[in-house]
C-alpha positions, -999 to 999 in steps of 0.1 A, spaced: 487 -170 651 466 -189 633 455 -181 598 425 -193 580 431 -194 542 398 -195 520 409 -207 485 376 -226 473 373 -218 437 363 -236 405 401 -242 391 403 -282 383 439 -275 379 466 -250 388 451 -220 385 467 -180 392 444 -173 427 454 -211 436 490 -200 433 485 -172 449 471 -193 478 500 -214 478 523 -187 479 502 -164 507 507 -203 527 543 -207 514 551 -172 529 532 -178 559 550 -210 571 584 -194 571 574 -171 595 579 -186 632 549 -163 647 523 -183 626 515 -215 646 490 -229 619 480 -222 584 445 -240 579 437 -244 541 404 -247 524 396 -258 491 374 -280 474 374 -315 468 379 -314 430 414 -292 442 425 -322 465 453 -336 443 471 -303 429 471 -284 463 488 -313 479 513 -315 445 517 -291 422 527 -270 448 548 -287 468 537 -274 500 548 -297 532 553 -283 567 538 -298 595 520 -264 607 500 -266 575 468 -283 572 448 -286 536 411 -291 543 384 -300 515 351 -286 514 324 -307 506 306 -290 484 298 -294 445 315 -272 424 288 -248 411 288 -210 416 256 -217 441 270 -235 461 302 -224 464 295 -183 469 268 -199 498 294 -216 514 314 -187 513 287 -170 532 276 -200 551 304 -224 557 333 -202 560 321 -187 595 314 -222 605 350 -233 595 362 -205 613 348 -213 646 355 -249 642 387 -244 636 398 -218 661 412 -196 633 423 -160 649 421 -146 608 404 -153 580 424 -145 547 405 -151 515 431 -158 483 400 -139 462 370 -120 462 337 -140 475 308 -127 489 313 -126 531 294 -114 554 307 -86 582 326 -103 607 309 -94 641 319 -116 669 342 -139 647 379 -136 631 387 -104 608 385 -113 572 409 -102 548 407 -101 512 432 -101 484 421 -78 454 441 -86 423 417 -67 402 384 -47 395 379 -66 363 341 -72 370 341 -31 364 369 -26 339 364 -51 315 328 -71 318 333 -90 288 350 -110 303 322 -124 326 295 -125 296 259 -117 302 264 -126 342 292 -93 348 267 -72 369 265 -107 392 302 -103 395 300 -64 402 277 -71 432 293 -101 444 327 -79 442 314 -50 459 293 -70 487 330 -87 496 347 -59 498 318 -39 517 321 -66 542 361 -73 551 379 -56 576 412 -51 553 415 -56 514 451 -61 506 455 -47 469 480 -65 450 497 -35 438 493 2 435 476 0 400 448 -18 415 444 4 450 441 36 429 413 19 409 394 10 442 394 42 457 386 54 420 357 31 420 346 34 459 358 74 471 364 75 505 345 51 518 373 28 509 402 52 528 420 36 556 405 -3 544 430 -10 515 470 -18 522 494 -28 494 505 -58 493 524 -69 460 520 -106 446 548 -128 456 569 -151 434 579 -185 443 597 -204 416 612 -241 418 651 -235 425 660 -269 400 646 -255 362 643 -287 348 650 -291 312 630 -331 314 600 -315 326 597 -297 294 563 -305 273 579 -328 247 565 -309 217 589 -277 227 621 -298 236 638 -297 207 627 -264 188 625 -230 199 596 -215 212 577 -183 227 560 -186 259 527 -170 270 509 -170 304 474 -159 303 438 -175 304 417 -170 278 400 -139 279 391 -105 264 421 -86 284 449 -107 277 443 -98 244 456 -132 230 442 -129 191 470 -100 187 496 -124 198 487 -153 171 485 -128 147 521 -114 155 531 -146 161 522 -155 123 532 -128 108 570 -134 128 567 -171 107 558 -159 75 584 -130 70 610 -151 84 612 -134 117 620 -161 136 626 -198 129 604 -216 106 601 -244 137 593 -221 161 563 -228 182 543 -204 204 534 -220 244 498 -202 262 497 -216 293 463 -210 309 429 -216 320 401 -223 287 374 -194 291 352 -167 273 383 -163 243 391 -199 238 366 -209 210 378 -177 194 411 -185 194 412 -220 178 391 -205 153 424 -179 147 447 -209 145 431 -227 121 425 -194 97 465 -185 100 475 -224 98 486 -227 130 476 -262 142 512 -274 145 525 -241 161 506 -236 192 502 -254 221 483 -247 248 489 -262 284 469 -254 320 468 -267 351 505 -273 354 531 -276 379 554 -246 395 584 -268 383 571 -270 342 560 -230 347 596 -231 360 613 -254 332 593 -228 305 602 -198 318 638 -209 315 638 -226 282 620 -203 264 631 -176 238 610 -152 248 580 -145 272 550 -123 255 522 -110 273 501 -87 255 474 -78 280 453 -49 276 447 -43 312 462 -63 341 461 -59 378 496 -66 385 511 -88 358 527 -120 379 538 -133 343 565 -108 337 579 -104 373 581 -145 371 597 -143 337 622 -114 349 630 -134 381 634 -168 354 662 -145 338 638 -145 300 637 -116 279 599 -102 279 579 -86 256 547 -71 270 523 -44 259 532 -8 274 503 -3 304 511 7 341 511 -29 359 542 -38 335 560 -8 334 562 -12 375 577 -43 376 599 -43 340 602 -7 332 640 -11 321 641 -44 310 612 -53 293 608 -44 256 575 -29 253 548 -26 224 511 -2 220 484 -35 228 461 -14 208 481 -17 174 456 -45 159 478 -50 127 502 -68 150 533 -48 136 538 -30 169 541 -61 184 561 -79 160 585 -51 159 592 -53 196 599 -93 189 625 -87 162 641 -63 188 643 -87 219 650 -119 206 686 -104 195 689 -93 236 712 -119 251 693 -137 278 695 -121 318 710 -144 347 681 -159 367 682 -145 405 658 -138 436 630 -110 432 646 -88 459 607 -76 472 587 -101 463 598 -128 480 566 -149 496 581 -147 530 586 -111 534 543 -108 513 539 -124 543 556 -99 568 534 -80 555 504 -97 561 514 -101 594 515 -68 605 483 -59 590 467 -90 606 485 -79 640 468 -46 633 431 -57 630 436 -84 659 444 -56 680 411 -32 664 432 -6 651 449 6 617 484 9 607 508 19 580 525 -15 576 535 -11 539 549 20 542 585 8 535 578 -15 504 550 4 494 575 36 482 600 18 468 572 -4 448 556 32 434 592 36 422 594 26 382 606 -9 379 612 -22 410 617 -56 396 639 -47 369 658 -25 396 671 -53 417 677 -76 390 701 -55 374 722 -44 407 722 -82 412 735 -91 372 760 -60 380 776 -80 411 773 -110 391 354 1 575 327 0 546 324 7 515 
């Protein structure tokens, strides 16, 4: 089989959907019934595609669309050049790593779509003034692909919640996969965190990650002496909507020196953070999965995250939770005084969630639409992922052994 993976987005640098890309290709590779994985992305994504992920097989091919990197142009060559690419390449499916508009797929390869959220819907702040732009674009992708493979049962629900039965019998479950860099790397540390101690947070900058919460914990932990007076908080993400916001929080709490914020890095420095830091935060309001805390879990950190249903799925019985709505930042700071005490876990594989058997998965279901017909092929996973914690479940037995909508 050969699989067509559309990854053309405005990331400059390592981005969440890009590493989801990478580990959809990653997955794909070690399976021996995929012939060819053909990678798209755009020119400005040359250099990180080909490094930060460290993605070499001979059956891959990375491709760059020559395009400028505007919203124009990029959602028309979505519905323009993709179908081209298609044909020119000889693809037998089309697998986009995100949402972008498409048009139905008569005559050519199915198209499937990953949904990692309905965020366009839930939380529109995060878009601005242009959010009902991303509700259409949203709804005119998934109108238009043959198979939308959620990434967890948080977001399915919310599609058939948004879209009732005309979404039945088009969505599978497919969770995200986690791929981290065996060798954790204490060199590849940012030197401003080598020698302190310091929290880590993964999240861009906007409205639901609910980042001002976490600098105002984060200060009030410094002042009463919570943690070490040299500690320093780590936000690994992408600038957006939040970010001018949150500089302006820094500099009101006098935290210049403290804070650090990093994007566009590597797997192995995500890697080297996860498993140097004291603890991971992430105090999102509303997530669509949460690949943060099921990285940090799998890195072996203690977590603290904010008590919604995308974490308590993957971390119910190891992760120390706190109420995100709790403004003052107490709740938060409370659940920090409480994990930081927790000796650290023992870093081992993410029995589930591995990218190879994410991409079993897409196998089947692209198996399923090649042949024009539906099947259960989550079944298995899917009922042990509805299970509470299934992250947290296999890390522990591990520790113990030492068509329309």
């Amino acid at each position: 089989m050969h699989v067509l993976l559309a990854s053309v987005s405005s990331a400059t640098s390592p981005a969440g959907v890009c590493r989801h890309a990478a580990n959809i290709a990653r997955g794909m590779l070690a399976l021996p019934a995929v012939k060819k994985v053909t990678m798209l992305t755009g020119e400005w994504q040359s250099d990180y595609f080909c490094n930060a992920f460290d993605l070499k097989d001979e059956r891959l091919e990375i491709r760059h669309v020559s395009i400028s990197n505007r919203s124009l142009a990029r959602n028309l060559w979505y519905l323009r050049g993709l179908p081209a690419a298609a044909r020119q390449y000889g693809a037998d499916i089309i697998h986009l790593a995100y949402p972008m508009p498409v048009l139905q797929s008569a005559g050519g390869p199915p198209v499937v779509v990953s949904l990692h959220d309905l965020y366009p819907f839930d939380i529109p702040q995060n878009f601005g003034k242009k959010a009902w732009l991303n509700r259409a674009a949203l709804k005119f992708c998934l109108q238009n692909a043959d198979a939308i493979a959620c990434v967890s049962e948080e977001t399915s629900a919310r599609v058939h919640e948004l879209f009732p039965v005309r979404s039945s019998g088009k969505t599978v479950t497919i969770p995200n996969s986690i791929y981290l860099p065996s060798e954790l790397r204490y060199a590849s540390l940012p030197g401003a965190v080598r020698d302190c101690p310091f929290f880590l947070c993964v999240a861009q900058h906007r409205a639901n990650k609910n980042l001002p919460l976490l600098l105002r914990s984060f200060y009030l932990a410094l002042d009463r002496g919570v943690i070490p007076a040299d500690s320093k908080l780590v936000v690994v993400g992408k600038e957006g909507p939040e970010t001018q916001r949150l500089h302006r929080i820094i500099t009101q709490y006098h935290l210049d020196s403290r804070v650090l914020f990093l994007r566009g890095i590597s797997d192995a420095r995500l890697a080297s953070l996860y498993a140097n830091c004291d603890l991971v935060i992430a105090p999102s309001l509303l997530e669509g999965f949460g690949l943060p805390v099921a990285e940090a879990l799998t890195a072996g950190s203690n977590v603290v995250c904010s008590d919604i249903p995308a974490f308590r799925s993957i971390g119910a019985t190891r992760c120390t939770f706190f109420d995100p709505e709790d403004n003052s930042g107490e709740s938060l700071l409370t659940a920090l005084q409480k994990a930081i005490t927790t000796p650290r876990s023992t870093a081992i594989s993410p029995v589930g969630l591995e990218p190879q058997q994410a991409a079993a998965m897409y196998l089947a279901l692209y198996s399923s639409l090649l042949l024009g017909k539906r099947t259960n092929v989550l079944q298995p996973l899917s009922a042990a992922h509805q299970t509470s914690g299934l992250l947290s479940a296999s890390i522990q037995t591990s520790a113990s052994e030492r068509h329309s909508l």
